[in-house]
Each structure stands twice: as C-alpha cells, then as structure tokens.
C-alpha positions in Angstrom: 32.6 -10.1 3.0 35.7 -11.1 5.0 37.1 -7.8 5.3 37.5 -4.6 3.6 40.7 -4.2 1.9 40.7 -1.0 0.9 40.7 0.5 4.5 42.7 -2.3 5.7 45.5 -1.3 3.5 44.9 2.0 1.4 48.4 2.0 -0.2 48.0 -1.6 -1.6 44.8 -0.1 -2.8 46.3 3.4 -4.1 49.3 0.9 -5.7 46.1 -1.1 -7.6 44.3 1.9 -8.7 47.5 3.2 -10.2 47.5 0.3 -12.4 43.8 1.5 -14.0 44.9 5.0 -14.0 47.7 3.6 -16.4 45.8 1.2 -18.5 42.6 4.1 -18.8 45.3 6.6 -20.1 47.1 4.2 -22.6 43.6 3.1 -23.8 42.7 6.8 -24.5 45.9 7.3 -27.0 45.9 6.7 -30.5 47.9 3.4 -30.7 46.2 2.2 -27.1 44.2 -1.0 -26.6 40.7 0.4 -26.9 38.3 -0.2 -23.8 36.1 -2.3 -25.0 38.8 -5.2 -26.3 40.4 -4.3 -22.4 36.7 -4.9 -20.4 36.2 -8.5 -23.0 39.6 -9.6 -21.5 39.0 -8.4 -18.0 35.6 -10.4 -18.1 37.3 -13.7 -19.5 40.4 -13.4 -16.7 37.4 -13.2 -14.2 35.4 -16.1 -15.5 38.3 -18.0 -14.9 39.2 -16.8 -11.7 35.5 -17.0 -10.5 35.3 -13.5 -9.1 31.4 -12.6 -8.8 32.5 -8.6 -7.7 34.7 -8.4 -11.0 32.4 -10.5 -13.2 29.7 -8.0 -12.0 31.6 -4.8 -12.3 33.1 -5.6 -15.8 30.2 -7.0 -17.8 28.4 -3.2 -16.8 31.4 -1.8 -18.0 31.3 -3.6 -21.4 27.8 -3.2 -22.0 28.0 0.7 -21.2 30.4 0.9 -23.9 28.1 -0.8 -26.5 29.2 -4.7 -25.8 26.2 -6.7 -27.0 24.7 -9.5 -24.8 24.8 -12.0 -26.8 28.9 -11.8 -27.1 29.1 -11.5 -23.1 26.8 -14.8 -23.0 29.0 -16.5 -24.7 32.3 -15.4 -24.0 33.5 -17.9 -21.8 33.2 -19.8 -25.5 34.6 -17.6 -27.4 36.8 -20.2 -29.5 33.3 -21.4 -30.9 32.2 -18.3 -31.8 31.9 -16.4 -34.6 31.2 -13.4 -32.6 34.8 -12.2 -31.7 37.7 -11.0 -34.5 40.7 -12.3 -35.1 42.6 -9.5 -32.6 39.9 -10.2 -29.8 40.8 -14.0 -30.4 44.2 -13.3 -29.8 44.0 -11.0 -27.1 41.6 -13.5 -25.0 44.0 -16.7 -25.9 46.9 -14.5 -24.4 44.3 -13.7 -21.5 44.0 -17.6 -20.7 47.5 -18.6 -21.0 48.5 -15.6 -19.1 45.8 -16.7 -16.1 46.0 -20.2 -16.5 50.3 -20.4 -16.0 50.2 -24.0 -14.6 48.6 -25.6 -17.6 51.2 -24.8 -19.5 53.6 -22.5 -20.7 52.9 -19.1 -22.8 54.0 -20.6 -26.1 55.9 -19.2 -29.0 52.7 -19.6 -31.6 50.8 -18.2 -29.5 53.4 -14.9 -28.9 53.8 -14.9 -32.9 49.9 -14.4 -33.3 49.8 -11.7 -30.8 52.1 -9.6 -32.7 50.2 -9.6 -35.9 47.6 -7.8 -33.8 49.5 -5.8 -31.4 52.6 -3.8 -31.2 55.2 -4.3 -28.6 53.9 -1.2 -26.4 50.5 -2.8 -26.7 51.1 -6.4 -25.8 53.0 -5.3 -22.7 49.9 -2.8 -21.7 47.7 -5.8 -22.7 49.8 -8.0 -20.3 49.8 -5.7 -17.8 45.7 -5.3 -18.3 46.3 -9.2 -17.6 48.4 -9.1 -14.5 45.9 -6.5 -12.9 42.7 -8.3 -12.9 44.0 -11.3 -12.4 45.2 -9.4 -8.8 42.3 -7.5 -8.7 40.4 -11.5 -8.4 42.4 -12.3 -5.9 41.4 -9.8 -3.9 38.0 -10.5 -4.8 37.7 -13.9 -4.5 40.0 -14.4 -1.0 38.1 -11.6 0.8 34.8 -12.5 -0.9 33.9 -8.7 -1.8 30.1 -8.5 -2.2 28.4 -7.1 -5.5 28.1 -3.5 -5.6 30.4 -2.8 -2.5 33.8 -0.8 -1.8 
C-alpha cells in the first residue's frame, strides 16, 4: 500500500463517506435503487477499473444480500447472460458508458432505455452510485489499498 488515505486526508475521506451515507439512505426509501442492483453496478464499475480492494469488498457485499455466484462469475458478461433483467441490463450499460467516457459518448438510446426503468430521482442516485465508485477506484487503484485494510 502506497499510503493511507484516510489519515492522510480525513475530510476527503469524511466528503467520500458522505456519498454512501446518501446512496444507503435513498436505497432504503420506497422508490430507492435497492442494494443489491447498487452492489451489481459497483462490482461492474470496479471490474473495469481493476480495483482488487473494491472488487473484494463489493462481491461480499452482494453475496451477503443474497447475490448468487454464478451471476458474480459472470458479470463482467453480463450482455451474454441470461442471468440479469432487463432493469439490471440497463442500469450496468449506464455503469459502462458512465466509466468508460472516452469510448464514446453517453448516447440518447441508451438515456431512453434507462428511463423505462428508472425515474428521474433514480437515474441521478444511480449516476451518482456511478460517480462514487468510480472515485472510490481511484483511490484504490493509485494508492494500491490492500484487501481487507482501512
């Protein structure tokens, strides 16, 4: 581990918790993203981003809250599944184009899809769910945090 960020800078860190502290309460109101669709997207934005700590800490998380192996093993292929629903499809397509900005832009098919799934107050706390990991990897990744610590 390069360093520990969260005594390096315990604001930053206080500023990055807020964001779960948001995204846990929305996900525990009636017309929230529900956890499980929230750790499946977390997982994928981490796969991409090749963050061992998050991978690690997320695929736990989905399987305490009933996530099967055999969808985490093949998530990363999910478009040849027939394991995920229409919503999950949508929510993890928004997850890649939302991670993977320089391959192209977020297009308007894409946005259309989303909304037969999601209202507008969940698409922007699923974005936001989006924006967050993919920060949360980059602290992962560029300080190399181990498994298991902070």
């Amino acid at each position: 581990m390069r360093m520990n960020y969260r005594t390096a800078s315990p604001e930053a860190f206080a500023a990055m918790m807020g964001l779960g502290s948001y995204l846990e309460k929305q996900s525990q109101e009636p017309d929230g993203i529900d956890k499980p669709l929230l750790e499946l997207v977390k997982i994928r934005v981490s796969q991409l981003n090749h963050c061992a700590f998050c991978l690690d800490m997320h695929t736990k998380a989905a399987r305490m809250l009933g996530e099967t192996e055999q969808r985490l093993y093949t998530l990363s292929a999910w478009r040849e599944a027939a394991l995920f629903s229409d919503r999950e499809k949508a929510a993890l397509a928004w997850a890649e184009a939302n991670t993977c900005l320089t391959q192209g832009d977020v297009s308007d098919a894409l946005y259309h899809t989303l909304r037969q799934h999601f209202s507008a107050k969940q698409l922007t706390d699923l974005t936001l769910a989006i924006a967050a990991i993919n920060a949360w990897n980059r602290f992962g990744v560029s300080f190399r945090t181990e498994l298991g610590k902070l």
